[in-house]
MARGU-693732 format. One record per residue (C-alpha): residue in one letter; x, y, z. Coordinates in steps of 0.02 Angstrom, whole numbers, padded with zeros to 5 digits, always signed. Example, Ala and Ser with C-alpha at 12.3 -4.5 7.8 and 13.67 -1.06 7.14 Angstrom:
A+00615-00225+00390S+00684-00053+00357
***
This chain:
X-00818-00137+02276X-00891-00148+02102X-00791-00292+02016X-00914-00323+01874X-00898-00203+01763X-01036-00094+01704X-01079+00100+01640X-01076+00188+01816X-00918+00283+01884X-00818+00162+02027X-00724+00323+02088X-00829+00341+02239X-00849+00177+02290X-00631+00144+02299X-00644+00320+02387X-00753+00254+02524X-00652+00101+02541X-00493+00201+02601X-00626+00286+02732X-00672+00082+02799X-00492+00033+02829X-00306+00037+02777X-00334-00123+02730X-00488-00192+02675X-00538-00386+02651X-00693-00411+02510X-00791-00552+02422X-00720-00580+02267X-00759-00737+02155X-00843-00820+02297X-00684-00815+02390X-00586-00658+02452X-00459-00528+02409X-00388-00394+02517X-00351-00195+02444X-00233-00101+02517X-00294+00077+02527X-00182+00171+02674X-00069+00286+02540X+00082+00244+02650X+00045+00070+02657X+00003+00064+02467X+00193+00133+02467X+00250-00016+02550X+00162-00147+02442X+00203-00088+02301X+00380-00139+02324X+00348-00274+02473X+00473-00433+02427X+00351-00553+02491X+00214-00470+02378X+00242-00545+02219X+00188-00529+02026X+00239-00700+01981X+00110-00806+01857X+00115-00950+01931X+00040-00888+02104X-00125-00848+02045X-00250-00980+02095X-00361-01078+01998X-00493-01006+02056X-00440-00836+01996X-00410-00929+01819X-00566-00868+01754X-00588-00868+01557X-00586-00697+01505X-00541-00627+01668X-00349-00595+01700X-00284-00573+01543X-00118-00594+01589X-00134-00765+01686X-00209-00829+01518X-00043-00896+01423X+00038-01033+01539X+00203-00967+01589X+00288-01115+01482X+00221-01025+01319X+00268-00838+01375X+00269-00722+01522X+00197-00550+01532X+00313-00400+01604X+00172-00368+01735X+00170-00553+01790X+00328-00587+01815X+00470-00545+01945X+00654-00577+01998X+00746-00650+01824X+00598-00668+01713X+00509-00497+01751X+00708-00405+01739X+00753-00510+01567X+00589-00445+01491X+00618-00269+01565X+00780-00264+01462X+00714-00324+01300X+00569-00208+01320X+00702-00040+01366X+00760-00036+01191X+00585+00007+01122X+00547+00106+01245X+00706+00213+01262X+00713+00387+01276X+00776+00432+01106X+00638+00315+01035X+00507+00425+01138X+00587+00589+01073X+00583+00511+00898X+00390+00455+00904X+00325+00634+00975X+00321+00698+00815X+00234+00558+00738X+00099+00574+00858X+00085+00757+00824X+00049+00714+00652X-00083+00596+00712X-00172+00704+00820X-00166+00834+00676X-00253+00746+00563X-00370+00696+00699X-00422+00889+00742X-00412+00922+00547X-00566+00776+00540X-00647+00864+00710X-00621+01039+00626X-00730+00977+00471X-00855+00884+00610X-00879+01071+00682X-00917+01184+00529X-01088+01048+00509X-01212+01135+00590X-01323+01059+00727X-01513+01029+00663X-01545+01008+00863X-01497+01208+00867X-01621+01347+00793X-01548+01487+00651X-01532+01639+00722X-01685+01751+00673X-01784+01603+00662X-01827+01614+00853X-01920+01704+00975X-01810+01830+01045X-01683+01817+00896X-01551+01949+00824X-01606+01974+00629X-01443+01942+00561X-01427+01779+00462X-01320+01629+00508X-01329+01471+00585X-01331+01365+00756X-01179+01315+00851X-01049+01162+00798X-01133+00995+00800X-01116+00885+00960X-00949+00767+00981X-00916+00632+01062X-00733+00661+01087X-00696+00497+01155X-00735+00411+01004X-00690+00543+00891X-00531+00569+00949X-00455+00533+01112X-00445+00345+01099X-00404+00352+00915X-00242+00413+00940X-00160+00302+01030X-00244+00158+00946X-00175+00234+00785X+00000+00249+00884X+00020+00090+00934X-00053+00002+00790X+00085+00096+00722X+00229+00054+00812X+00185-00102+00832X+00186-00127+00621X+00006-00163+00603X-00076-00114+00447X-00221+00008+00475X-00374-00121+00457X-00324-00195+00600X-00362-00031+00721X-00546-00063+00718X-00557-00244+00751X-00441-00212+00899X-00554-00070+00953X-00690-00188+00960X-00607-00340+01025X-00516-00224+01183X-00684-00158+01230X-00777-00308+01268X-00618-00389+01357X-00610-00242+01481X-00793-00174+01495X-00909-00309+01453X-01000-00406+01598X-01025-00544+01486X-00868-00675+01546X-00907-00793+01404X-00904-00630+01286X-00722-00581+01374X-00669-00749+01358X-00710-00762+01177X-00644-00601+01131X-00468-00649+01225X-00457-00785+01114X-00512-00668+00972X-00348-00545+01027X-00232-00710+01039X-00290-00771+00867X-00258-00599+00791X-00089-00570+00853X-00034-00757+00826X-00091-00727+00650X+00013-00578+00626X+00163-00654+00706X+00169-00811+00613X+00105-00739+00420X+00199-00545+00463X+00174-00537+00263X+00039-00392+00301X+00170-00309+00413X+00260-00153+00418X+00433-00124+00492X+00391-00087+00685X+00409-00190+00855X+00352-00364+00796X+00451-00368+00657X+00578-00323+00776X+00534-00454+00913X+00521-00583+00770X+00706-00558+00699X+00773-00569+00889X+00678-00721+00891X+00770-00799+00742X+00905-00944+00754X+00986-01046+00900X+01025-00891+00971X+00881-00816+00994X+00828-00700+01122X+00648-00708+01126X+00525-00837+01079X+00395-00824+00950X+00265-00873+01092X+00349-00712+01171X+00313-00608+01009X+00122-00666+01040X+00115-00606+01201X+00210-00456+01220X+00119-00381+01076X-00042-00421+01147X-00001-00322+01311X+00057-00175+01217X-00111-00172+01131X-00180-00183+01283X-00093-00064+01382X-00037+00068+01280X-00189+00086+01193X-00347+00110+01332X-00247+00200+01485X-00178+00327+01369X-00347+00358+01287X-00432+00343+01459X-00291+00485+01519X-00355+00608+01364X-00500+00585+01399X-00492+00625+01582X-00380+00808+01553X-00488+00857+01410X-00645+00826+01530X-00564+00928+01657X-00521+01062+01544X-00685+01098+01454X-00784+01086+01589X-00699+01244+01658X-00687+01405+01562X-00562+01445+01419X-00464+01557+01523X-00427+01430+01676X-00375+01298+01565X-00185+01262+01520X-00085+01354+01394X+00098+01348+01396X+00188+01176+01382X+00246+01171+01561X+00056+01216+01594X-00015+01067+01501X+00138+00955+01579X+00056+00993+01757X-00128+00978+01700X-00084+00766+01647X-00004+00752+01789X-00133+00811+01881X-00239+00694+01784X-00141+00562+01837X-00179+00582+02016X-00353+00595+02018X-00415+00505+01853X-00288+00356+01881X-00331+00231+01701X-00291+00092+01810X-00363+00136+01987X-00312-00036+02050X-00176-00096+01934X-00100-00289+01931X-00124-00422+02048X+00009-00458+02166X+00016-00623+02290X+00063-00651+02470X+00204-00774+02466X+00187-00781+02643X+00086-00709+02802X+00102-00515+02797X+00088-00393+02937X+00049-00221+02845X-00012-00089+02959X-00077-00204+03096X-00181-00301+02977X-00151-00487+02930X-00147-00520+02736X-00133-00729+02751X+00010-00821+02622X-00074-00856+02445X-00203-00726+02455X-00230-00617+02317X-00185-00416+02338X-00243-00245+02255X-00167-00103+02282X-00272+00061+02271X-00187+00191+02184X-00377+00292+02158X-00362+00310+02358X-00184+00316+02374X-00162+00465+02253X-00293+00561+02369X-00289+00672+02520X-00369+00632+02687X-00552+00685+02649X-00525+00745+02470X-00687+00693+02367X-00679+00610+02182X-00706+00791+02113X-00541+00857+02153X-00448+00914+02012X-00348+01047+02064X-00198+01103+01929X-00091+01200+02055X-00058+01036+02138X+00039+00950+01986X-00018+00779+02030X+00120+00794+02166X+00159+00620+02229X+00025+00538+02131X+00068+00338+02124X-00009+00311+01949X+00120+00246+01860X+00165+00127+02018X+00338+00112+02119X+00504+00029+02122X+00548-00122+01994X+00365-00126+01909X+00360+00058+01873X+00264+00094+01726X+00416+00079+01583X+00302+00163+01481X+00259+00318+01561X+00349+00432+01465X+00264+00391+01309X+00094+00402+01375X+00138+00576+01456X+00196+00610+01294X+00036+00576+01199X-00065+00657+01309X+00030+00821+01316X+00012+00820+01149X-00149+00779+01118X-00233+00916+01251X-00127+01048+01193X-00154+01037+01018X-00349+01017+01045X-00365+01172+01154X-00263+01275+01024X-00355+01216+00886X-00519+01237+00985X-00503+01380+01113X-00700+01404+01123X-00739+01201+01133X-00854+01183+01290X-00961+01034+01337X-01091+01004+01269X-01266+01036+01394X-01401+00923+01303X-01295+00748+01345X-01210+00695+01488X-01027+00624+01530X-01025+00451+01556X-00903+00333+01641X-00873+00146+01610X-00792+00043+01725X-00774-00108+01862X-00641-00089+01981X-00458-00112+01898X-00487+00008+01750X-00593+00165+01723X-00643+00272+01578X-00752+00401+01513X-00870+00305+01363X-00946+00493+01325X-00883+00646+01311X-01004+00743+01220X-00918+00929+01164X-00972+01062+01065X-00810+01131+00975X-00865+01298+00932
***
C-alpha cells in the first residue's frame, strides 16, 4: 500500500488489497500493520471492544514526528475525540454534542450558503475573462464571421472554491479572524500531503503554535467555539482544560476543513465529467449524489488507528495483541468486483461506511453533508454549462489514510 504520500491516486491500490485477503498484514515503518478489508469484517472492527482508540497504545515506534497527529500531545496535556475511548472518548463526545447539535447545524446552513455565494459570485467574474489559450471566433480556419470571443478561462475549482469553503466555515466557527485561513491552508497541506517528515513535523508544531497562540492571547478573536471552550475552561470548576482548548481546536481544523473540501471536490468531479442533463437537480437529487460520493470517494479511505488489546481472531486471521489496525472503508464501501470508477447515483451510497460505525461515528457528519449539498447545488445552478476542462488533467494527491483531488481544472461556461 502506498503510505508515503505523493501526487498519484491510492484508490486502486486499497482496491486490490481487498482482492489479496480479508485481512491483510504489510510493512509499515519497518515493522507491520494489518488492514482489514472484508466489508463484513470491517463491520466488526469498527466496533470490536478489544480494538481500541486509546492514546496511550500507540507504540513508540509509531511516534513519528509529524506522523500521527493525534498521538502528538501526551494524553496528560489533552486527548483527541478520535484517540480516546470508554470515559475519556464519551466525556469529550458530550462536550463536543453541544457544538455540533442539530439546531446548531440548521443554524450554520445558511451561513455557508452565504459563503459559497460569494464564492460562485468570485468564480462568475473568473468566467466572463476570456481564455488567451482559445482563438476569437472568425479569427480561425473554419470560423463563423460573427464577432465574439473564446470560451471561460480555465479553473481550478479545488483551489478556487471547493476547499475554500469550508476553510472559510470553520475558520469561522471556530472565531478565527480571516488572516488566519491562509496560513492554515498552508500549514494543513504539508502535514497531510508532504513526504517530507521533517517538513510534517515542523509544520505540526507550526499548527500547535498557532492555535496555542490564539487560545492563550484570544484578543484577535471573534465569538465562536474557542471562545466558547475557553469560558468552560474558566475557574475551579471548569470543564475543560485550556490544554483541551489547544487540541480540540486543532482537530477541528483538521478535520472539518480537508474531508469536506476533499468530498466537494469528489461530487463536483463526478458531476461535470458527465453531461448537464445526468447530473443532479432537485435537493433530494443532490442529497443522493454526496452520498454517493461518500461511498466511492471516501476523504478518509482508511480513517484512525485502532490497537489490538489482545490476540484477535477476525475471519480466521490472527491480528496479535499490540499490533496496530486500519480499517478500509475505500474497500469496504465497494462491491465484490466493482472497480475505483464506479460512481453510480441510483445507488445512494447505500450502506457506505464513510462516516464509520457505532461509538466513533463521525459526530460531524451532518455538517459536512450539509456543506456539500450546498456547495454542489448552488455551483451547478449557477453554472449549468460548466464542463471540464480538456487541455489539463485531474489530479489526485494522496498516501493511504486520506485522499484528494489537488486539480480540478473546469471551464464554467
Amino acid at each position: 500500500m502506498p503510505t508515503d504520500p505523493g501526487p498519484f491516486d491510492c484508490m486502486p491500490e486499497l482496491l486490490a488489497a481487498a482482492r489479496v485477503a480479508p485481512v491483510v498484514r504489510i510493512p509499515y515503518l519497518g515493522r507491520h500493520a494489518w488492514v482489514v478489508c472484508d466489508r463484513e469484517l470491517v463491520r466488526i472492527a469498527l466496533a470490536h471492544p478489544r480494538l481500541a482508540k486509546d492514546v496511550t497504545l500507540v507504540p513508540d515506534w509509531m511516534r513519528k514526528p509529524g506522523l500521527m497527529l493525534g498521538s502528538q500531545p501526551d494524553p496528560e496535556y489533552a486527548r483527541t475525540m478520535i484517540m480516546s475511548d470508554g470515559e475519556h472518548h464519551a466525556r469529550i463526545r458530550r462536550l463536543h454534542a453541544s457544538v455540533l447539535s442539530p439546531r446548531n447545524t440548521e443554524k450554520w446552513g445558511a451561513e455557508v450558503g452565504a459563503k459559497v455565494d460569494g464564492f460562485l459570485d468570485e468564480l462568475e467574474q473568473a468566467a466572463a475573462v476570456t481564455d488567451p489559450h482559445e482563438p476569437k471566433a472568425g479569427s480561425g480556419a473554419g470560423s463563423g464571421s460573427g464577432s465574439g470571443s473564446g470560451e471561460s478561462a480555465e479553473v481550478n475549482v479545488v483551489t478556487e472554491y471547493t476547499h475554500r469553503i469550508p476553510l472559510a466555515f470553520i475558520s469561522e466557527m471556530l472565531g478565527l479572524p480571516p488572516e488566519a485561513q491562509q496560513r492554515l491552508r498552508g500549514i494543513t497541506d504539508v502535514i497531510l500531503y508532504s513526504s517530507d517528515y521533517a517538513a510534517r513535523g515542523n509544520a505540526v508544531r507550526a499548527l500547535y503554535g498557532a492555535v496555542e497562540g490564539w487560545v492563550r492571547d484570544p484578543g484577535p478573536l471573534h465569538d465562536g467555539v474557542i471562545t466558547g471552550l475557553l469560558a468552560a475552561s474558566d475557574g475551579p470548576g471548569a470543564a475543560v482544560t485550556e490544554g483541551e482548548v489547544v487540541v480540540w481546536a486543532l482537530a477541528m481544523v483538521i478535520t472539518g476543513y480537508e474531508t469536506t473540501g476533499s468530498l466537494i471536490s469528489a461530487a463536483l468531479y463526478e458531476a461535470l465529467r458527465r453531461p448537464a442533463d445526468e447530473r443532479p437537480r432537485s435537493e433530494e437529487e443532490i442529497r443522493a449524489w454526496v452520498e454517493e460520493t461518500l461511498r466511492v470517494h471516501p476523504p478518509f479511505p482508511h480513517p484512525t488507528w485502532r490497537f489490538a488489546t489482545a490476540d484477535i481472531d477476525l475471519g480466521g486471521y490472527l491480528i496479535p495483541e499490540g499490533a496496530p489496525v486500519q480499517v478500509n472503508i475505500a474497500a469496504a464501501n465497494r462491491r465484490p468486483g466493482e472497480g475505483a470508477d464506479s460512481f453510480a447515483a441510483e445507488r445512494q451510497g447505500q450502506g457506505h461506511l464513510s462516516f464509520g460505525l457505532g461509538a466513533h461515528y463521525c459526530i460531524g457528519a451532518s455538517l459536512a453533508r450539509l456543506e456539500a449539498q450546498i456547495a454542489l447545488g448552488g455551483f451547478l445552478r449557477r453554472f449549468p454549462r460548466a464542463r471540464l476542462s480538456t487541455r489539463t488533467a485531474v489530479a489526485w494527491e494522496s498516501e493511504w489514510m486520506i485522499r484528494r483531488m489537488s486539480v480540478l481544472p473546469a471551464v464554467l461556461a
